[in-house]
N, C-alpha and C positions, 0 to 999 in steps of 0.2 A: 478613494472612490466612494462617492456617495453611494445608502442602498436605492437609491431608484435607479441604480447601473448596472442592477443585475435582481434576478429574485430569486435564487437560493444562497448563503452559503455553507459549502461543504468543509469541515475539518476531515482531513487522510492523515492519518497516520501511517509510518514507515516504520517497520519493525523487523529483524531478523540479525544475525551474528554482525562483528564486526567483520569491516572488510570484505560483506559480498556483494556492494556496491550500491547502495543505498542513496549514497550522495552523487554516484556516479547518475542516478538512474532520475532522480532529483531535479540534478544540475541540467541533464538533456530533456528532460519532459521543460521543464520551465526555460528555460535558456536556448536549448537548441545546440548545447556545445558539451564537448567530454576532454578531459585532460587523465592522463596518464600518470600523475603526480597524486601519492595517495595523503589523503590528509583528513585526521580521525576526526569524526564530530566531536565538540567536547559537549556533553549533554543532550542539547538540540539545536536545532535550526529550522527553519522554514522557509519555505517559497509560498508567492501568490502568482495567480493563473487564470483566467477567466477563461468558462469556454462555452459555446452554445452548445447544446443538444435539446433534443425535441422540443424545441420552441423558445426554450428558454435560455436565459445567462445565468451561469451558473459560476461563479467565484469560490475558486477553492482554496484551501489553505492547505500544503501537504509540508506537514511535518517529518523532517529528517531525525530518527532517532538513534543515540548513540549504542551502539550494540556490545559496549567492554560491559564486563560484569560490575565495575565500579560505578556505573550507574543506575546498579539494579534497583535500590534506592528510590532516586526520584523520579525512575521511568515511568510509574504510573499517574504522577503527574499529570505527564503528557499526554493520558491515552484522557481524560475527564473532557467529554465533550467533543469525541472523536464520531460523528458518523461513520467512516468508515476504513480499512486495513487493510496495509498492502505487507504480505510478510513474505520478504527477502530470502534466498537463501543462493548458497555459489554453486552452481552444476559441477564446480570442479572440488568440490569439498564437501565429503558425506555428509561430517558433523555437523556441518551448517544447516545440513535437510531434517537432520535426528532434531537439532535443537526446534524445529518450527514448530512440534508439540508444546515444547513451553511457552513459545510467542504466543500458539494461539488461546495457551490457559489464562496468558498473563492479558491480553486484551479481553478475556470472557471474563475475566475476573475486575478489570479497570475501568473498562468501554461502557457504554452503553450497551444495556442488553440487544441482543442480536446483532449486531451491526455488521452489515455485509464485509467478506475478507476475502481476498483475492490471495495465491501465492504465486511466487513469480518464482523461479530458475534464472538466475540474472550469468553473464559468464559464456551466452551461446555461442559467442566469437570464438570458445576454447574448445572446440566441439573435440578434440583431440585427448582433451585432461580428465572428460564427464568420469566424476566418481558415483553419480546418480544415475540409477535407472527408470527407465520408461516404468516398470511394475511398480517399482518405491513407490513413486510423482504417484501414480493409477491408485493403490492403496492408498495413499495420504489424502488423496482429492475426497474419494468416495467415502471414507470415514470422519472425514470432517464435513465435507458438504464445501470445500470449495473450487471455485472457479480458476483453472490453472492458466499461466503466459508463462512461454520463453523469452526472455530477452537477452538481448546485447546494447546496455547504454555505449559502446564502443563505437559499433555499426549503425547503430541506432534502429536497431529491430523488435520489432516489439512494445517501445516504452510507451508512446501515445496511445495504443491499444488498450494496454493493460490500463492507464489513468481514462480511461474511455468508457473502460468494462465498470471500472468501482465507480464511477459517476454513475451511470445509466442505473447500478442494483443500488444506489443510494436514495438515487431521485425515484425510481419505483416504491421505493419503501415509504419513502414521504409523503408521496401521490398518496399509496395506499393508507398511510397514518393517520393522512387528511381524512379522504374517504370515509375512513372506518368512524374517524369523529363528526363527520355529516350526517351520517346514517345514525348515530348512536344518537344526536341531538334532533332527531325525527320523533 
């Protein structure tokens, strides 16, 4: 795709434990499909997506990142040039919630400064297993400053939402990046 086919593009980064559906969540945003068949990333991966919002086309790149600690390594890698973060965790798996403290050190420490982050609950279809609570999620949001979704890449609930919400605070920040250097070269 040529750039006169679109006038943003966005790098998303996907980050949070192995295995709480990352590629699940991935695969249904970009694809439209989910399979039950689990299968580790080995490093990374990506998808491409174009979508409109407010006026514009906006071409994303959303990187699937591999969440074994054996890639702790060259995960920062992937975060160089990331506008913005989606971090993962399993509703049915505490540890996966405790770790999203590190996700989000490891992207404030990788990323680009500020770069919007979203955290997702992925897993909602298990609404029977939740090792997570409503207060946990509440405390986590409010002390980090992020914007929460439930999803179920299974049901597919949620997932275009959540890739909807880190667009729209991405392209805000751009708009305003812009802005800010309009006014400054006044």
């Amino acid at each position: 795709m040529s750039r006169e086919n679109f006038d943003y593009l966005f790098k998303i980064v996907l980050v949070g434990d192995a295995e709480v559906g990352k590629t699940s969540l991935t695969t249904r945003f970009a694809y439209g499909t989910f399979t039950d068949q689990y299968i580790s990333t080995l490093g990374v991966d990506f998808v491409v997506k174009t979508l409109a919002l407010n006026g514009h086309v906006i071409k994303l790149q959303v990187w699937d990142t591999a969440g074994q600690e054996r890639y702790a390594g060259i995960r920062p890698i992937y975060y160089r040039g990331a506008k913005g973060a989606v971090l993962v965790f399993d509703l049915t798996r505490k540890q996966s919630f405790l770790n999203v403290e590190k996700w989000v050190e490891q992207v404030q420490r990788y990323a680009s400064e500020g770069i919007p982050m979203v955290l997702v609950g992925n897993k909602l279809d298990l609404v029977d297993s939740y090792e997570v609570t409503s207060s946990d999620i509440e405390d986590m949001t409010t002390e980090k400053g992020l914007v929460y979704y439930e999803t179920s890449a299974k049901e597919n609930q949620g997932v275009n939402e959540t890739f909807r919400k880190i667009t729209e605070l991405i392209l805000q920040r751009e708009i305003d990046r812009k802005q800010s250097v309009l006014t400054e070269s006044k």
